[in-house]
N, C-alpha and C positions, 0 to 999 in steps of 0.2 A: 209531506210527512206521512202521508197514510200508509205506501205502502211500509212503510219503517215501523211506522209507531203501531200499526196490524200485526208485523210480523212479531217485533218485539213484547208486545203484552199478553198474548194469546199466549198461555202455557201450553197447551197443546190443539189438535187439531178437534180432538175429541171433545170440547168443551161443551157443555149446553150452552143452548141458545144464547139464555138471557146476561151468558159471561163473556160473549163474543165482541169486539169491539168494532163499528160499522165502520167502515173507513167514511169518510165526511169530510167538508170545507170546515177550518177551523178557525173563526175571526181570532187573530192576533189581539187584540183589544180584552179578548177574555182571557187569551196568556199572558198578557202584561199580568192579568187581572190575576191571576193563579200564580202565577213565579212571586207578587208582591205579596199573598196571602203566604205562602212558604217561606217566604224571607223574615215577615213579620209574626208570623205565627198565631196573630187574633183578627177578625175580621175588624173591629174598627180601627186597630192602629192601619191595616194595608189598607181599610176605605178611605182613611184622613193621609196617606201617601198616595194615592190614587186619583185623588181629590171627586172623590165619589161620594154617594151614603151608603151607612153600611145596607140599607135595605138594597141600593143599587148592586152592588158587591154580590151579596148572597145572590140575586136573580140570578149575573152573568155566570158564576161558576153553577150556579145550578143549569144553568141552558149549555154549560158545558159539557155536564156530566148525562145530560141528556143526548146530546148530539152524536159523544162519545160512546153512549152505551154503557157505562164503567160509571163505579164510585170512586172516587178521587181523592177524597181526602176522608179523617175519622175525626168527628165533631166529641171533645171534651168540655169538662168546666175550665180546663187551661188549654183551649187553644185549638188548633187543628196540627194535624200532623197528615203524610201522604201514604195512601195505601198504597200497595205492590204496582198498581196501576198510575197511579200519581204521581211515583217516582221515576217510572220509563216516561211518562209524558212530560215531566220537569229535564228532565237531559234534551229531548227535541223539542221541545220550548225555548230553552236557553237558543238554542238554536238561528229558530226561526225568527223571534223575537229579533235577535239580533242582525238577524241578516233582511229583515222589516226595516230597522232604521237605518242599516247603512242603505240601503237602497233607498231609502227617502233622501236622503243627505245626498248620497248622489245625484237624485233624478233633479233637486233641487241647484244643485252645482252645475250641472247640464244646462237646467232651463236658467242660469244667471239671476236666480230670486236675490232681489232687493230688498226680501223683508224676511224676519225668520229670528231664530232663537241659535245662539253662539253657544256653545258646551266648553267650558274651558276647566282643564283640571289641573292643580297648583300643587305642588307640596308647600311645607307651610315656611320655607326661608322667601319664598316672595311674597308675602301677605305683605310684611309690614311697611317696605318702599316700594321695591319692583310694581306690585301687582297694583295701585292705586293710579299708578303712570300708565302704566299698561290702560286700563279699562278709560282712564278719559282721554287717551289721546285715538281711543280705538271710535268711541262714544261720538268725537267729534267729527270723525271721518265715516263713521256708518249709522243713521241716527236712526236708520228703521228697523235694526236687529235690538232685540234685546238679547241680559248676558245672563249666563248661569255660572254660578262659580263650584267648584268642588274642589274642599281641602280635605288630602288624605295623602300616603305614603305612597310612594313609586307604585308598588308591586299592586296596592288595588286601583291606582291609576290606571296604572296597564292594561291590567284586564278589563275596565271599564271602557276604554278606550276599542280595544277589540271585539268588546261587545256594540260597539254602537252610541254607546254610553255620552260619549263625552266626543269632539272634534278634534282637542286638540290637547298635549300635557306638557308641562313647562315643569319641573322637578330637577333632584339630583338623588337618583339612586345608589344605593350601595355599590361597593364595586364587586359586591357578592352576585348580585340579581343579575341572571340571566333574561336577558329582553330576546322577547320573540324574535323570529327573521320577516313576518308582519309586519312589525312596527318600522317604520321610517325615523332615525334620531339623525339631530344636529347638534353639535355642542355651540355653545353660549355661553358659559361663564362655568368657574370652577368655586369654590368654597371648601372652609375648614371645620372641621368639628373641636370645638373645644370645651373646657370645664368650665361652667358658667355656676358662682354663688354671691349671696349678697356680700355689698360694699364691706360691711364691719364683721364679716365669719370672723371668727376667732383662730382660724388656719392662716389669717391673714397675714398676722405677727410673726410668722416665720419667714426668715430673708428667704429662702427655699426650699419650696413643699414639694413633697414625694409620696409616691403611694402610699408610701407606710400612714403618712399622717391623716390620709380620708379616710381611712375605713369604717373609724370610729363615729363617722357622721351619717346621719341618711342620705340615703338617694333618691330621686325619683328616675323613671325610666321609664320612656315611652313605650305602651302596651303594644302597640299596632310594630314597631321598629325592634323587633329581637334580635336583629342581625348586631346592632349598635351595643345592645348589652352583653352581646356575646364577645366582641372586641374588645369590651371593659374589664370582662371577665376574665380573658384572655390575657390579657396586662397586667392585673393581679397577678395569676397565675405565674407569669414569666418571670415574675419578677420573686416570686417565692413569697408573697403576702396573701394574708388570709384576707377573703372576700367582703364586702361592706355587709354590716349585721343587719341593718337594717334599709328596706328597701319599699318605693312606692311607685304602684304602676299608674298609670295616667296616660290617658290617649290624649288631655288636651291641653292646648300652651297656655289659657288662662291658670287652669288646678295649678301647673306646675310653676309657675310663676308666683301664683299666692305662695306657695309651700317656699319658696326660696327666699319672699322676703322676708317669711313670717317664722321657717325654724332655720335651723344651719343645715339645710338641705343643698343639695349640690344638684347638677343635673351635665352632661356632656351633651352639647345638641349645638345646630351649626351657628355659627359667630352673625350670623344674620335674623336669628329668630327674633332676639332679646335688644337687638340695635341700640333703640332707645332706650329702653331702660339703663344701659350700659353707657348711653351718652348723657344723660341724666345722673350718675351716678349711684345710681341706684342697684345695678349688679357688676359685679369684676368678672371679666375673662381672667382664666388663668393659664398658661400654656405648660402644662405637665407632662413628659415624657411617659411615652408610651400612651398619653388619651390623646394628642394632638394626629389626625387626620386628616386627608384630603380626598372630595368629591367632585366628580363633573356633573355639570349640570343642562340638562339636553330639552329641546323642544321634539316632543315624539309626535308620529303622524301614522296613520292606516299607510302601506305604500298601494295597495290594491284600488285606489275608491279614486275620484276625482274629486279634488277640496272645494267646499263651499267656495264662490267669490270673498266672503268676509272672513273665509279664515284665510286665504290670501295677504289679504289685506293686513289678518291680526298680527303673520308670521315675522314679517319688517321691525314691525313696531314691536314686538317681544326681544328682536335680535338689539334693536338698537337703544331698548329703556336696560337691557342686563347690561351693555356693553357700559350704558354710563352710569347705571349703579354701582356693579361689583367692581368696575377701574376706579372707581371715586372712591369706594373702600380699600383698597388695593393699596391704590398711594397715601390714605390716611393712616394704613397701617405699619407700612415700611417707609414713610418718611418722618 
């Protein structure tokens, strides 16, 4: 980094002294420390993701800011924010940071380590069967890794993934999202987006529902997934009907679950989230032209890195718990 993060901070050569930045060894450890204080923006929320104290916290990035020669961040009653110097060392942090853990992960894949922590990142259609099979029959075959799970949308999968983040992502992205040429995908299983509301909606009572007749109801719509609402939106539109009036964003499948049994709220999201509650009878699928979609669903991988032994291992057992999930639902759907 030094000579980069030298050239880059230094407004000019003319500087004084004491604004010069020293080129230095820079522990990794205190840019984890500083990337999670920017993320979080208060020192104990990033101490308690850190799993630091906040007194530990403040020492490291102060021995950073000392190391560095520069002030780094600007201390307020709400928070910290990064000075001109804080943000060109936030770009080569991300960096380095990341190119720390792939290289752990590999040199660990190398040496064949038997013990260690699995990353695995999910979108949220395999939480509710997939992913339960997944983790015990993985559990059973490698008992000295432990697992990390992360549920969140393709696109910050991805990038997690390429940061070092995560091992391995199992999702079905839009077929909007462009995926790096990095990433390594397989496909696995495919799935449908459809309109998911409770059993007794009062749209129910129509032998056949059409745009025209939701509008009038609320929606909720997943914060994190704009592409999905913009499809919706798009479907109105084409169709020459005016847009739903009213609308709730919600990044999570609990909120939006309550809100569906509890008003005549709708929601489009894939036929695998809400399973059970739908086999339960407790929410209807409904297949309305122009909301019904289909997505592939891929296991991504780094193509550059050598994979843990245990993510080896996990790769089999993800291809073979999707094939007898989504075929199980497959034929329960069309038979």
């Amino acid at each position: 980094m030094l000579a980069q993060l030298w050239h880059a901070v230094s407004l000019s050569y003319q500087q004084p002294k004491s604004h010069r930045v020293q080129p230095t060894a820079v522990n990794l450890k205190r840019l984890e420390y500083f990337l999670a204080l920017l993320e979080c923006g208060r020192f104990t929320v990033a101490a308690e993701q850190c799993c630091v104290s906040q007194q530990g916290l403040s020492k490291a990035i102060a021995k950073l800011e000392k190391e560095l020669g520069v002030k780094l961040l600007d201390r307020n009653a709400y928070g910290v924010k990064p000075t001109i110097y804080g943000e060109v060392l936030a770009r080569h942090a991300r960096i380095m940071v990341a190119a720390g853990r792939i290289a752990g992960a590999e040199l660990m894949a190398v040496r064949g380590a038997k013990y260690g922590m699995v990353r695995i990142g999910v979108g949220p259609t395999l939480e509710p069967q997939a992913l339960p099979r997944i983790l015990r029959q993985f559990m059973a075959r490698r008992r000295g890794y432990g697992i990390r799970i992360v549920t969140d949308v393709s696109r910050e999968l991805y990038t997690r993934l390429l940061a070092g983040d995560l091992d391995v992502v199992v999702s079905a992205p839009p077929s909007t999202l462009e995926i790096d040429a990095e990433l390594q995908i397989e496909k696995v299983f495919e799935e449908r987006d459809l309109l998911h509301m409770r059993a007794g909606h009062p749209v129910l009572v129509k032998p056949r529902i059409a745009l025209a007749d939701l509008a009038q109801y609320p929606w909720v719509a997943d914060d994190k997934n704009a592409d999905r609402w913009l499809t919706i939106c798009d479907a109105f539109a084409s169709a020459n009907e005016s847009l739903p009036s009213q609308l709730v964003r919600a990044n999570s499948i609990g909120a939006a679950l309550g809100m569906l049994l509890e008003l005549d709220a709708m929601v489009v999201c894939s036929e695998h989230v809400y399973i059970r509650e739908v086999e339960l009878g407790q929410l209807r699928r409904v297949e309305v032209p122009g909301l019904v979609s289909r997505r592939v669903g891929y296991i991504a991988s780094r193509r550059s890195i050598t994979l843990l032994p245990s993510v080896g291992v996990l790769m089999p057992i993800i291809r073979q718990v999707c094939r007898e999930v989504y075929a199980t639902q497959d034929a329960t759907r069309t038979g």
